[in-house]
GUNU-699727 format. One record per residue (C-alpha): residue number from 1; x, y, z. Coordinates in steps of 0.2 Angstrom, whole numbers, plus 5000, padded with zeros to 4 digits. Layout:
BEGIN
PT   k    x    y    z
PT NUM    X    Y    Z
...
//
This chain:
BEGIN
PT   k    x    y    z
PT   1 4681 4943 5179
PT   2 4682 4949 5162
PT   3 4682 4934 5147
PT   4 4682 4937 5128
PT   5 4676 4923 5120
PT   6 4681 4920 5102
PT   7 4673 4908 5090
PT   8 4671 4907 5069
PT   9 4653 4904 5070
PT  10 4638 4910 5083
PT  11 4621 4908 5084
PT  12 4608 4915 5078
PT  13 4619 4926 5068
PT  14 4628 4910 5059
PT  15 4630 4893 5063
PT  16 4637 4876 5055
PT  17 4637 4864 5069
PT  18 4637 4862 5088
PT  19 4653 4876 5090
PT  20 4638 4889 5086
PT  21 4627 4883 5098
PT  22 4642 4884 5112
PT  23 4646 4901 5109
PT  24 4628 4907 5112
PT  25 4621 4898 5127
PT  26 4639 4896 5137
PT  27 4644 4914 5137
PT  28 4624 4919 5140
PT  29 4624 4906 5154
PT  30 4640 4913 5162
PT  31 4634 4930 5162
PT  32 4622 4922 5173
PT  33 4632 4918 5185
PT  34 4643 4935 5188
PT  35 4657 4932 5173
PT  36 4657 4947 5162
PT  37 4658 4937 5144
PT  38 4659 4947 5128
PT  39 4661 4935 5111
PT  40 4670 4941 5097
PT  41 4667 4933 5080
PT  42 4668 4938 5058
PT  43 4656 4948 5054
PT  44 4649 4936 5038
PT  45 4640 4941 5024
PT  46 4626 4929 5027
PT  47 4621 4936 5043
PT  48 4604 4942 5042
PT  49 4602 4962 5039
PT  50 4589 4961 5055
PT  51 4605 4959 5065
PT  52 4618 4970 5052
PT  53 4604 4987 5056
PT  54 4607 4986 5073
PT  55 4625 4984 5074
PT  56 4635 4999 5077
PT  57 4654 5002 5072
PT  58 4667 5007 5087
PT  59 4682 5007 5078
PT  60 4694 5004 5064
PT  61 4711 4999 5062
PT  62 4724 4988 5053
PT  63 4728 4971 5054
PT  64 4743 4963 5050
PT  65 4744 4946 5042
PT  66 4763 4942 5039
PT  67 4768 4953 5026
PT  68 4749 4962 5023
PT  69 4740 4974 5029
PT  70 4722 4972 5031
PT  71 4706 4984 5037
PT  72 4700 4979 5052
PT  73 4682 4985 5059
PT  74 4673 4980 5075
PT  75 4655 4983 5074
PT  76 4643 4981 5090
PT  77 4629 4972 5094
PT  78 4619 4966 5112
PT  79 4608 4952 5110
PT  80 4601 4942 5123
PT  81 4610 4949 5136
PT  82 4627 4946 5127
PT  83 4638 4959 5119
PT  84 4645 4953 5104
PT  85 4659 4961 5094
PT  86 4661 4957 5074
PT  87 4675 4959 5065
PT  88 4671 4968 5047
PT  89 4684 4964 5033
PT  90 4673 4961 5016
PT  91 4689 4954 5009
PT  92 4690 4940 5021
PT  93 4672 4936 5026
PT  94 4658 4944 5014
PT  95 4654 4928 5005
PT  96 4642 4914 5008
PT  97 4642 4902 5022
PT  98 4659 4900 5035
PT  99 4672 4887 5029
PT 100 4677 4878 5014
PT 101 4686 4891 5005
PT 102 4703 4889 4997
PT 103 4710 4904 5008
PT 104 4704 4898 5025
PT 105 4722 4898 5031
PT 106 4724 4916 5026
PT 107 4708 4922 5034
PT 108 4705 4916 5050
PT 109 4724 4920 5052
PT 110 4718 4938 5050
PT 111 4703 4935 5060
PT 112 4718 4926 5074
PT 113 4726 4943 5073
PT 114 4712 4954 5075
PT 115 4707 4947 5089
PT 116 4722 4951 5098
PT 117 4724 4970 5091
PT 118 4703 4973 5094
PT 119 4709 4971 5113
PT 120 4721 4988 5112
PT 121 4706 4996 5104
PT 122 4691 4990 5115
PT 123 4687 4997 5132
PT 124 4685 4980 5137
PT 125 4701 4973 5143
PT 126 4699 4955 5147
PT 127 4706 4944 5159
PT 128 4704 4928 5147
PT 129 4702 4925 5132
PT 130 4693 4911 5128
PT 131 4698 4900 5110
PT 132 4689 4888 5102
PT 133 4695 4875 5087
PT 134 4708 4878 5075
PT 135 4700 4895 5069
PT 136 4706 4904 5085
PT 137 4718 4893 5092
PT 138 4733 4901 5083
PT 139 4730 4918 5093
PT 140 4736 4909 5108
PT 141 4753 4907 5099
PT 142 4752 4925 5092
PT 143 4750 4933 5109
PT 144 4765 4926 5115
PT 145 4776 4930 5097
PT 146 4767 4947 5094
PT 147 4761 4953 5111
PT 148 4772 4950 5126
PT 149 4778 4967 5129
PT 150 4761 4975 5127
PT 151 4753 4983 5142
PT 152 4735 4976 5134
PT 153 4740 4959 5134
PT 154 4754 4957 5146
PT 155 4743 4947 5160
PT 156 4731 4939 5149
PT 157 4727 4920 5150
PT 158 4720 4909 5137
PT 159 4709 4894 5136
PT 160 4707 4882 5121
PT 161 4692 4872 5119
PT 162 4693 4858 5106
PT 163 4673 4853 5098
PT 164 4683 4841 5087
PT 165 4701 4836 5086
PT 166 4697 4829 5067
PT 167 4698 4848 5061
PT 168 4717 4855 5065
PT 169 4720 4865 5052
PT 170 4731 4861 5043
PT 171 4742 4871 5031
PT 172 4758 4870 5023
PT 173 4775 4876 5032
PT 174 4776 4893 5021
PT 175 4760 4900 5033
PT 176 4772 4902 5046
PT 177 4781 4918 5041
PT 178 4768 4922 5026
PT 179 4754 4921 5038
PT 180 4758 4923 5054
PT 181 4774 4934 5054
PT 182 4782 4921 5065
PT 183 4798 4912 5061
PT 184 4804 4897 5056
PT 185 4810 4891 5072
PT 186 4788 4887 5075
PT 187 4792 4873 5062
PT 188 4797 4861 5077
PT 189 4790 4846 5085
PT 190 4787 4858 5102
PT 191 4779 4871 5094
PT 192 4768 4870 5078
PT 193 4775 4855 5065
PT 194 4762 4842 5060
PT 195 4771 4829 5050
PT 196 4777 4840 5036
PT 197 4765 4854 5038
PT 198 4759 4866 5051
PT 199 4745 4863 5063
PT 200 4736 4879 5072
PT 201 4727 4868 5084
PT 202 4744 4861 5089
PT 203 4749 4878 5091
PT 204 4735 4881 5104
PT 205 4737 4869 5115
PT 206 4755 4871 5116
PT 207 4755 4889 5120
PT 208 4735 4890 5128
PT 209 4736 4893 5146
PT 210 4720 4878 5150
PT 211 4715 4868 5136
PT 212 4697 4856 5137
PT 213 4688 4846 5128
PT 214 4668 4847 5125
PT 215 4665 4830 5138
PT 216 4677 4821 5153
PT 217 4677 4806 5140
PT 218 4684 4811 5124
PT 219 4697 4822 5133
PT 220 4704 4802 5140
PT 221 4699 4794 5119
PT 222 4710 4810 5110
PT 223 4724 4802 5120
PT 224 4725 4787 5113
PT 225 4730 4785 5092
PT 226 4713 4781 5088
PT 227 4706 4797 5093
PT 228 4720 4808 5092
PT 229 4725 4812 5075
PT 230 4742 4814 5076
PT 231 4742 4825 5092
PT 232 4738 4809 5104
PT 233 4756 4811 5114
PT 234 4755 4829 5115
PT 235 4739 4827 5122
PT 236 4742 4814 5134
PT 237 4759 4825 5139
PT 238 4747 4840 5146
PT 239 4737 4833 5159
PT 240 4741 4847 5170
PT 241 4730 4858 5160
PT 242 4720 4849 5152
PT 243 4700 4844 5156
PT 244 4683 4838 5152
PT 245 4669 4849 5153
PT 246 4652 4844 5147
PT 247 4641 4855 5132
PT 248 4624 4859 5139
PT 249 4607 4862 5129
PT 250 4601 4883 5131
PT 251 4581 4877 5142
PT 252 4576 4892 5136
PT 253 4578 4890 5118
PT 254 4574 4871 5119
PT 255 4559 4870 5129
PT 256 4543 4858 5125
PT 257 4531 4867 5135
PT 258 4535 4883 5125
PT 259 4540 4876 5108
PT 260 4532 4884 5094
PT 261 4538 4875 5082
PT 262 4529 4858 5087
PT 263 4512 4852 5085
PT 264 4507 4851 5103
PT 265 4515 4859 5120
PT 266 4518 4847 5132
PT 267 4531 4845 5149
PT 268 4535 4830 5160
PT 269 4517 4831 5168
PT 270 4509 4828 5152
PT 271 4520 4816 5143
PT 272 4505 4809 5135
PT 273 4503 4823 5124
PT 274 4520 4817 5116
PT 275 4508 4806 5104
PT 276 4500 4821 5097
PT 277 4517 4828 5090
PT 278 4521 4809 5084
PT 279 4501 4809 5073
PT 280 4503 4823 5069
PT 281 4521 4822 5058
PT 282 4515 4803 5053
PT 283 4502 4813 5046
PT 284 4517 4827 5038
PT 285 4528 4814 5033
PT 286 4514 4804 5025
PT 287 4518 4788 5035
PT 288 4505 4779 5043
PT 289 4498 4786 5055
PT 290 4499 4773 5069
PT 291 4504 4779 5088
PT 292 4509 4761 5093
PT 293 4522 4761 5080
PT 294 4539 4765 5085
PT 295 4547 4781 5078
PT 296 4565 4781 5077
PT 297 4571 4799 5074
PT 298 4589 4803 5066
PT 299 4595 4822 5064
PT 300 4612 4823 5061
PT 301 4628 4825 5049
PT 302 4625 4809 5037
PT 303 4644 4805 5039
PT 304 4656 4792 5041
PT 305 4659 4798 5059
PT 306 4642 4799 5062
PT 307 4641 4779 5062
PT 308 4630 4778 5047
PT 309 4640 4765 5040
PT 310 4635 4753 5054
PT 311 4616 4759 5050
PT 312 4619 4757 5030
PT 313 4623 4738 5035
PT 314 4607 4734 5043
PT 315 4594 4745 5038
PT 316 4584 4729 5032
PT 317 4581 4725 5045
PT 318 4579 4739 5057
PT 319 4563 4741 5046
PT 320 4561 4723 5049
PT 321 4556 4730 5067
PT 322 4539 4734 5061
PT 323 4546 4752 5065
PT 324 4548 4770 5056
PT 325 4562 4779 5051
PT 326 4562 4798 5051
PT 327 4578 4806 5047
PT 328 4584 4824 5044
PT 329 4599 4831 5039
PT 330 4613 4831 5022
PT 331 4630 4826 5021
PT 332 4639 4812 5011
PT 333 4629 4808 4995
PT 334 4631 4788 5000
PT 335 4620 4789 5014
PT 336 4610 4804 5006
PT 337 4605 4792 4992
PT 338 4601 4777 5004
PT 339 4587 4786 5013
PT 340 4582 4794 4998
PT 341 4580 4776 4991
PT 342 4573 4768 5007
PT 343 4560 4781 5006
PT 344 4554 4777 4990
PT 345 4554 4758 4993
PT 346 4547 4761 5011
PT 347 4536 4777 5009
PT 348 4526 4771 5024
PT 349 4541 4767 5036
PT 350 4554 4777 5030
PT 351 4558 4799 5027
PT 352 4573 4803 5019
PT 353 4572 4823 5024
PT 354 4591 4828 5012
PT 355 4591 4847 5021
PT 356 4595 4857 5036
PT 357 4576 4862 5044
PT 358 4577 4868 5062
PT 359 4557 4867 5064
PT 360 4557 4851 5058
PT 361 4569 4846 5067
PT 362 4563 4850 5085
PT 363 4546 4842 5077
PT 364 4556 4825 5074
PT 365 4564 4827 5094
PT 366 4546 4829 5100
PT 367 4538 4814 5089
PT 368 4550 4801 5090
PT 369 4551 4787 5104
PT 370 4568 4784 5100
PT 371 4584 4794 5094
PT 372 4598 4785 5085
PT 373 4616 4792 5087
PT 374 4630 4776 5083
PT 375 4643 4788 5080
PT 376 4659 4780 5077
PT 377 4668 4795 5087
PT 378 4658 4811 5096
PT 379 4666 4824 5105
PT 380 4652 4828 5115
PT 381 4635 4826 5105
PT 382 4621 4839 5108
PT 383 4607 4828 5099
PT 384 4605 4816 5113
PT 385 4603 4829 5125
PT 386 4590 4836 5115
PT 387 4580 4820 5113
PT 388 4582 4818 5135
PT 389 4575 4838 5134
PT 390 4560 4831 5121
PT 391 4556 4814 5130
PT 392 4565 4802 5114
PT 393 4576 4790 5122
PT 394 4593 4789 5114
PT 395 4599 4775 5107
PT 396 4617 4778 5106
PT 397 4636 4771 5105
PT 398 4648 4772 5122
PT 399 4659 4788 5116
PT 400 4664 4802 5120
PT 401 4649 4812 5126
PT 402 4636 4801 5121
PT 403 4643 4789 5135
PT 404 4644 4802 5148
PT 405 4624 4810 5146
PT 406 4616 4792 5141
PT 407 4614 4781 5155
PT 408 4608 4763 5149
PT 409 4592 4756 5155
PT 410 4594 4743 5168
PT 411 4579 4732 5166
PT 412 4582 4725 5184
PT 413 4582 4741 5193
PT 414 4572 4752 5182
PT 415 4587 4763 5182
PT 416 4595 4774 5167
PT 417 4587 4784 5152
PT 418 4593 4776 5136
PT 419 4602 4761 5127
PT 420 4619 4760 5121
PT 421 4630 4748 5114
PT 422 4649 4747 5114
PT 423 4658 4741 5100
PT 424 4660 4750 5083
PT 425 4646 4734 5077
PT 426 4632 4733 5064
PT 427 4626 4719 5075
PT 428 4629 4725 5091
PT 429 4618 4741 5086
PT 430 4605 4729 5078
PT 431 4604 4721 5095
PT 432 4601 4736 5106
PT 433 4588 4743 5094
PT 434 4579 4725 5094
PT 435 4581 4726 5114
PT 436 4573 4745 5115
PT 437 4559 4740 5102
PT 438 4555 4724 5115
PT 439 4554 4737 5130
PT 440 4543 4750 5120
PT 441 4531 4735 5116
PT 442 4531 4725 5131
PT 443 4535 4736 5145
PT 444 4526 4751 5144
PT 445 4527 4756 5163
PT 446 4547 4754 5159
PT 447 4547 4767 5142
PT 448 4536 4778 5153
PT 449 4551 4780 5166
PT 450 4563 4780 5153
PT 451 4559 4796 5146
PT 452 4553 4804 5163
PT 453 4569 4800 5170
PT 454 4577 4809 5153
PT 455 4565 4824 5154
PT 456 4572 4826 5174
PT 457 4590 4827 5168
PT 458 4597 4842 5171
PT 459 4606 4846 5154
PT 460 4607 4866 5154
PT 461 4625 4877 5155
PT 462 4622 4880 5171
PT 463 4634 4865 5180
PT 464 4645 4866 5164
PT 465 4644 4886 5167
PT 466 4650 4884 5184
PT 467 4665 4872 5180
PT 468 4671 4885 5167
PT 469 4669 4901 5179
PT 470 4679 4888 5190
PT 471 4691 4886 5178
PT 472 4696 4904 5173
PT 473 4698 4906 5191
PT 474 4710 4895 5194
PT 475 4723 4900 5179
//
């Protein structure tokens, strides 16, 4: 089985967010398991010139995109047992990071198209092509405008995978013909029309073969109009094809016995050496140094979706635990300035870390007792199962993902590997982090089984792997 997987961003050539981290370790861990996986992604101008030396072009041709006609090159790289394909257009994509530009609609509609015409050009002829978010999802609609007739395309499948529903994009109804060269029949409450605009990730899943979602969970919330954005009927109208399937963590890239980025090396037989890592960045941070203090660890998006709301509300007393506060990561200024400003208050007790570090960040999974997520919504999560790979036991809200990899501790039968709380709730959160401080103090026999029966879970790609490879097969 052949699959071309399509994504706007890839690790380690460029990433923004967990989408990056998917499109490495699920088509790596496929390839694994006999599926012949190829990804196809823009060749950015951020991407480091290590990678842009080796790549090596195959072939040219043009793109349209509605009434344009656009340069299209697909450069060739292999890494770590992947072949990747990049699409070259210095129009579109050499400038810095991903997202955000005012012509987003314009360029990943060209990078939509280009996918489809690369498969004329390449002399790997998929069986599936694989979509992910709204950056791709529109090819799904393309094919079956642009491409029904062609020999290429003619028995190829497609699969949508949605990493957040809150991201659509969505664009005005003029993109339809000046875009996508389709016509205005697409502006219609079966096809593509949001509202009064135009949704791509709309079009996907109305015209993708399979759609899922990134946990069993989230794909039953987005059904409901909390969670749906607008697209809760559609989605609740396509159960036939529609599924959950769990994000893993890549055990070979996240791996504490052979982490170099932390202080000390340690595995589930030598847990105790977790302590070292915890003095160690006490010592960094310049917190007191202290092993019996409980380390709370936040890396994250500081967003409203996040839940840092629920932690703006009650950070008082959360320090009032007698606890620290370690937290890494940027994102609305709000909460950006109220770590900045807890940290100088509480230099001892709290570090406000406003930036994107990747050492320090597996440094803070390895230190840390505990790992706070309250997110208010969270498609599938992968900084719990980090923590459960590091031996920090999430403290976490029941959505999405987070309720599906965090199973609360059960003080009666000593089962579970986390805490979680239920309601959207300052208090509630308060509560559960009160109740995990108790257990860290009082019950040290119960925290030692708490992270060991973490450490044991198996959170690799190779179950979610399986029910991909399962899933191509049965479209």
């Amino acid at each position: 089985m052949k699959v071309l997987f399509a994504a706007s961003e890839c690790y380690p050539f460029l990433k923004t967010g967990g989408l990056g981290d998917v499109a490495y370790a699920l088509p790596k861990a496929l390839r694994k398991i006999g599926v012949d996986v190829r990804v196809i992604m823009p060749k950015y101008s951020d991407i480091n010139y290590d990678f842009k030396s080796k790549m090596k072009h195959i072939t040219h041709f043009d793109v349209w995109v509605g009434w344009r006609r656009q340069y299209c090159g697909i450069e060739y790289l292999e890494y770590d047992g992947v072949p990747f394909y990049f699409v070259d257009n210095e129009y579109y994509f050499k400038r810095p990071g991903a997202y955000g530009y005012y012509d987003d609609g314009e360029r990943f509609s060209y990078f939509s198209r280009a996918i489809l015409e690369a498969i004329s050009h390449l002399d790997f002829k998929p069986d599936i092509l694989h979509l992910n978010d709204w950056h791709t999802a529109v090819s799904a609609v393309l094919l079956k405008h642009h491409y029904w007739q062609s020999d290429f395309h003619k028995n190829l499948k497609t699969v949508l995978t949605i990493h957040n529903l809150k991201f659509q994009g969505v664009f005005g109804r003029e993109v339809l013909g000046d875009l996508l060269g389709l016509d205005d029949g697409y502006f219609a409450e079966d096809k593509m029309k949001y509202y009064n605009a135009v949704s791509f990730m709309k079009g996907g899943i109305i015209y993708s073969d399979k759609v899922t979602t990134v946990s069993p969970t989230y794909t039953e919330e987005v059904k409901t109009p909390f969670y749906g954005e607008g697209l809760h009927g559609l989605l609740a109208g396509i159960s036939y094809k529609f599924t959950g399937i769990l994000n893993g963590v890549d055990y070979d890239v996240y791996n504490p016995a052979t982490d170099r980025s932390i202080y000390v090396k340690y595995d589930i037989n030598s847990i105790e050496n977790k302590k070292k890592n915890k003095l160690s960045l006490q010592r960094e941070l310049n917190l007191e140094v202290n092993e019996n203090i409980p380390m709370i660890g936040i890396v994250s998006r500081l967003t409203d979706q996040k839940g840092f709301d629920l932690v703006a509300n009650v950070i008082e007393e959360i320090l009032r635990q007698d606890v620290q506060l370690v937290v890494l990561g940027t994102g609305q200024y709000v909460y950006e300035d109220l770590f900045r400003y807890y940290a100088s208050i509480y230099p001892s007790k709290v570090s406000a870390n406003i930036c994107f570090n990747d050492g320090l960040a597996r440094k803070i999974y390895a230190a840390s007792d505990m790992f706070l997520m309250p997110s208010l919504f969270e498609p599938c999560g992968i900084g719990q199962l980090l923590a459960l790979r590091y031996g920090s036991v999430p403290i976490v809200r029941e959505t999405g993902g987070l309720k599906d990899t965090v199973k609360p501790y059960n003080q009666f039968t000593g089962e579970g590997w986390g805490f979680s709380f239920r309601n959207y709730n300052s208090h509630e959160m308060l509560n559960i982090i009160k109740y995990a401080v108790s257990v860290y103090r009082n019950n040290k026999n119960a925290w030692y089984h708490l992270i060991k029966h973490g450490m044991e879970r198996d959170n690799s790609w190779n179950n979610s792997a399986k029910l991909y490879k399962g899933l191509y097969e049965g479209i």
